[in-house]
N, C-alpha and C positions, 0 to 999 in steps of 0.2 A: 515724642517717640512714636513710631507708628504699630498701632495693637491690629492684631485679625478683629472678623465679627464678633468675634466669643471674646475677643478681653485679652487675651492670649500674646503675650511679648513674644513675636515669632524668631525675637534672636537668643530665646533663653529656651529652655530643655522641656519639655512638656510632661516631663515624671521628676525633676527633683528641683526646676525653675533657674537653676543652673546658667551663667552665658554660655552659649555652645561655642565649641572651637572648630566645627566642620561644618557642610552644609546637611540639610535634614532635621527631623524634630527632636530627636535627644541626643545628650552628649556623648560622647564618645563612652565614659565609664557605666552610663546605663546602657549602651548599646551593647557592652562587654560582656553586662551579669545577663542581660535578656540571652545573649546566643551560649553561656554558658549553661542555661537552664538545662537537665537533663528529664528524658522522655523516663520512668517509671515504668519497673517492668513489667509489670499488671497488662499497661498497656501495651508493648512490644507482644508479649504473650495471647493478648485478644487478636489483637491487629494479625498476626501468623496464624491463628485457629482460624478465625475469618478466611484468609488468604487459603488456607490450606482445603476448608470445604468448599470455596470455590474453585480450586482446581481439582476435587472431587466429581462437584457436579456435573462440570463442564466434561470431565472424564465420562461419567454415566451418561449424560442428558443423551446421545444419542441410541441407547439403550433403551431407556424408556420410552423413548418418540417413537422408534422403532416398533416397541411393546403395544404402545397405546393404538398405534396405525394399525398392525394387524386384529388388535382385539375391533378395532372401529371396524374393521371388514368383515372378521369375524360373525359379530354380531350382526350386520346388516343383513349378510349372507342368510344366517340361522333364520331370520325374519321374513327371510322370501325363502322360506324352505330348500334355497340351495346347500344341502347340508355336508355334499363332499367337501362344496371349497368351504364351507364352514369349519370343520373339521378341521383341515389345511392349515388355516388361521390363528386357528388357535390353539393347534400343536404346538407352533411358533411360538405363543405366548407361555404357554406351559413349561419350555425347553428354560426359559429365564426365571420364571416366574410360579414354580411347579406345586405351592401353597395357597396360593391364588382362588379360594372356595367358589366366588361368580364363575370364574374362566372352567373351573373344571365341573361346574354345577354344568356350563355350556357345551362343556367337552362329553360329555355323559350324555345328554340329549341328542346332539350330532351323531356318538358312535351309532345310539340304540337307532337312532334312522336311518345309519349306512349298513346296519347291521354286522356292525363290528363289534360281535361282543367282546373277543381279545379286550379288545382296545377298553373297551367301556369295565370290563372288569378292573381293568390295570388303574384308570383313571379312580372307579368305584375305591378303591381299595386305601388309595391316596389322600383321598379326601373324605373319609369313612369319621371322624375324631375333630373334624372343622367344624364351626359353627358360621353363621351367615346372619344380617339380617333379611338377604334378599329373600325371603320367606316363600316368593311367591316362583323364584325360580328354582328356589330346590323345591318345591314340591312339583314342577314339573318335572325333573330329574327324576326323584322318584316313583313319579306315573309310570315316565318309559323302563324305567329300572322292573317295576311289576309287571309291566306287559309284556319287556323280553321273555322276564322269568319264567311268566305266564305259560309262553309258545314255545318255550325249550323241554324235553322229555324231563318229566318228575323222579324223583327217586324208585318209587316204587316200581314205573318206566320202564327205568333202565335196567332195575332187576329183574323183569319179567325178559326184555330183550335178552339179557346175559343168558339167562335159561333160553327160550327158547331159537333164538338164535334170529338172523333176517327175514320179517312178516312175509315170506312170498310164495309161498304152498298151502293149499288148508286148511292142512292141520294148526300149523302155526299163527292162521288166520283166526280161526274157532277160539286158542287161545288168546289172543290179543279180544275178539267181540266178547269174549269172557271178561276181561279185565276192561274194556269201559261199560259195562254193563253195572260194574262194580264202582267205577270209578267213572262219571257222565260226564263231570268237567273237567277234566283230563286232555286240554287243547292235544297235545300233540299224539296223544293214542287215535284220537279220531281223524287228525290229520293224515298217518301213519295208513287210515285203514281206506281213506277218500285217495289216498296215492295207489295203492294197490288195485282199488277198484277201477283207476286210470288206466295203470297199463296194463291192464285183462280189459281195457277198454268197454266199462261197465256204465256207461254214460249218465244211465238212468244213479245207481245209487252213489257214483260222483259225486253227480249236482247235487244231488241229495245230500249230502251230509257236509259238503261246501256252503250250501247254503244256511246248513243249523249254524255251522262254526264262525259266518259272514252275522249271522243273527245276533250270534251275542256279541261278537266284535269286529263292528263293519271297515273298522281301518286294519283291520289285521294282513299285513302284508303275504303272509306268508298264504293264507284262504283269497285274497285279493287273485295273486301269482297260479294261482289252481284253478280260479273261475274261469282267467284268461285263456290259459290253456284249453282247459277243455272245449268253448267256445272257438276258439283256434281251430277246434281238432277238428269241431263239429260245422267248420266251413257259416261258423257265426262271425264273421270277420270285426264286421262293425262292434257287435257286443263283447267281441276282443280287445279292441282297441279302447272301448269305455274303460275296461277292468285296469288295463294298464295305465288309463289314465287316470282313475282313480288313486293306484299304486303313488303317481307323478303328484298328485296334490300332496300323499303325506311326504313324499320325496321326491322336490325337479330332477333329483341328479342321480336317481335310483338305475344302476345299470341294469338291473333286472328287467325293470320296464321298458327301459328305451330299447333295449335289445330285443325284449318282446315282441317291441310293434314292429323289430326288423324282422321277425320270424312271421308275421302277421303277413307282412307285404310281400313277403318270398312265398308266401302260400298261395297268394292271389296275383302274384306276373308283376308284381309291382318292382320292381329289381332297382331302378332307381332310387324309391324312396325305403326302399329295403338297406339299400349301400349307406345313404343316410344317417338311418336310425343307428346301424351297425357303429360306421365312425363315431359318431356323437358320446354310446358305449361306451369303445375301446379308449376313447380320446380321454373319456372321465375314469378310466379305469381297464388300463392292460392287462392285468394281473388279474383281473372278476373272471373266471369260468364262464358266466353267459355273456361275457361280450367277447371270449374268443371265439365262443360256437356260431355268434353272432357272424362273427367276421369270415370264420371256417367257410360259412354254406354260401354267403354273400358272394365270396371267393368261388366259391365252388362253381354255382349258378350261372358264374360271369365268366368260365371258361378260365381260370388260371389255379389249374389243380395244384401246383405247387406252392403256392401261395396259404391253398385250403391245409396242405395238408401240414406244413408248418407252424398255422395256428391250432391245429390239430394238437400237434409235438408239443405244445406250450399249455392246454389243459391239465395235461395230469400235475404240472406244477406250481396252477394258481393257486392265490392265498385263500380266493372267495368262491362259493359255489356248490352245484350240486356235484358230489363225485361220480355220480350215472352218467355224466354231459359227455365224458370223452368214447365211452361206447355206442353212445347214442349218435354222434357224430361220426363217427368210425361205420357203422353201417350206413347211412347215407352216400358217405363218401364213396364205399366200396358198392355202390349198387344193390345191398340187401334188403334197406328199405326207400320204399318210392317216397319221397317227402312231397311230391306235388306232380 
C-alpha cells in the first residue's frame, strides 16, 4: 500500500483514519462537524468593535492630519517670528481642538505679538484651569501675558483718566505728572505724557522719556513705535527705519512697522518703496488702522485721490489701531497739514 513521508495512508481521513469515500484529506462526516463548527459570540462582538473603530478612524484621520499640518506651520511660523500667520494656524487648530493647553499656550504668545489682546484674553481665559508639562512654553505665555499687562493703563490709570478726562491741556497735564510722580512705574502714564509732548511737538522731553521707558523695556513695542516716529518727524530717516526694524525682530509681520517704513519713505520721495511697504501692510492686515493710513497717503502721493480717500472711509472701522489715525489723515488729504 503506498504511505506519504509522514506514515500517513493517504486514502484514509487524516482526523479519524477512516477510508475516505471522496477526494481530499478527511471524510466526508469529519468535513461536516468541521464546517458545522460555529464562530462564538465573544468573537463576532470583538471582530465588530474592531471594525467599527476602524471606521471611526478612518472617519476622523483626515481631521487630525489636517490638525497636525496646521499646528506644523503654526509652530514653524511662531519660530521665525511670523506671528500673523502663526496665529492663522493655530486658530485653525483651536476651532477642533479648543482644550489643547500647548496650542493655546501658542495661541496666547502669537496674539500678545500681534497685539491682539481681544484675542489673547479670550484664549487666556480658556485655558486659565489646564495644566501642561510643556513648563517651558507656558512660561513664555505668561511673560507676554505680564508685559501686555504691563503696557495697558492700570486701575488706578484709568480712574485718574475718568476724572480728569483726555491728558491734552495743562491742567490735565499737571494732573496726570502728579500721578507718575506718585506712581514711577506706571508704563503707560508715562507713555500717555511722551504722546502729548509729541504732538506739541516737544522733541526734547519726547525722546526723553522714550528713552527712560525703552530703558527698562527695550522690546517694548509700543516705546519702540514713538522712537520711530519721532525720528521720522525729525527728518532722522535712517534711525527711523532702525526703530522699526527693531519693532520687525520682535514681530516680521507687525503692521505697524512695515507701515511705518512706508511713512518713512513718503517723507523722503521714496514713493516706490513707500507703495511697497504699504502693500506688504494692507496684504498682512486690511482691517489694522495703520496700514489703511499706509495705503491712504501712498495713494495720495501717487495722484489717485479717490483711491486715498476710500481707504480714508475704512479707518474709522478697523479692528486695530490708533483712533487719532483717521483725523490725522483727514488733514493731509485735505491740505491742512504739509506731510512733506
Amino acid at each position: 500500500m503506498e504511505t506519504t513521508v509522514t506514515g500517513q495512508d493517504p486514502n484514509k481521513c487524516v482526523i479519524c483514519a477512516q477510508p475516505k469515500y471522496a477526494d481530499g484529506k478527511m471524510c466526508s462526516d469529519c468535513r461536516n462537524k468541521l464546517t458545522e463548527l460555529s464562530i462564538p459570540s465573544w468573537v463576532k462582538i470583538f471582530a465588530a468593535s474592531v471594525l467599527c473603530l476602524m471606521v471611526i478612524g478612518i472617519i476622523r484621520m483626515p481631521k487630525f492630519l489636517s490638525a497636525c499640518m496646521h499646528s506644523a506651520r503654526g509652530e514653524k511660523a511662531q519660530k521665525e517670528h511670523r506671528y500673523k500667520t502663526a496665529e492663522k494656524e493655530l486658530t485653525y487648530v483651536a476651532a477642533m481642538f479648543p482644550d489643547n493647553v500647548e496650542n493655546n499656550a501658542r495661541l496666547i504668545i502669537c496674539c500678545g505679538h500681534n497685539l491682539d489682546y481681544k484675542g489673547m484674553a479670550e484664549v487666556s481665559q480658556r485655558a486659565a484651569d489646564e495644566k501642561s508639562e510643556e513648563l517651558t512654553l507656558i512660561d513664555e505665555a505668561n511673560d507676554v501675558i505680564h508685559k501686555v499687562t504691563a503696557s495697558l493703563p492700570s486701575p488706578k490709570l484709568d480712574s485718574l483718566l475718568a476724572r480728569i478726562g483726555r491728558p491734552d491741556k495743562p491742567s490735565t497735564i499737571d494732573s496726570l505728572k502728579e500721578f507718575i510722580a506718585l506712581n514711577p512705574d506706571d508704563f503707560f502714564a508715562s507713555f500717555i505724557l511722551a504722546n502729548y509732548y509729541y504732538d506739541t511737538q516737544d522733541w526734547t522731553k519726547t525722546d526723553s522719556i522714550t528713552n527712560m521707558l525703552l530703558s527698562k523695556d527695550p522690546e517694548n513695542i509700543k516705546a519702540l513705535g514713538l522712537m520711530a516716529a519721532i525720528k521720522r518727524e525729525n527728518k532722522q530717516y535712517d534711525s527711523a527705519i532702525y526703530f522699526y526694524d527693531k519693532m520687525l525682530e520682535w514681530n516680521a509681520e507687525l503692521p505697524e512697522a512695515i507701515s511705518g517704513k512706508a511713512r518713512v519713505e513718503l517723507k523722503r520721495n521714496r514713493d516706490g518703496e513707500a507703495k511697497k511697504f504699504a502693500e506688504e501692510s494692507y496684504a498682512l492686515d486690511s482691517t489694522n488702522s495703520a496700514s489703511l493710513e499706509a495705503m491712504a497717503l501712498v495713494d495720495y502721493f501717487s495722484g489717485h485721490r479717490s483711491e486715498a480717500n476710500k481707504m480714508l472711509a475704512c479707518i474709522p472701522k478697523a479692528t486695530t489701531g490708533d483712533s487719532m489715525i483717521a483725523a490725522r489723515v483727514m488733514d493731509v488729504l485735505n491740505g491742512k497739514t504739509k506731510y512733506r
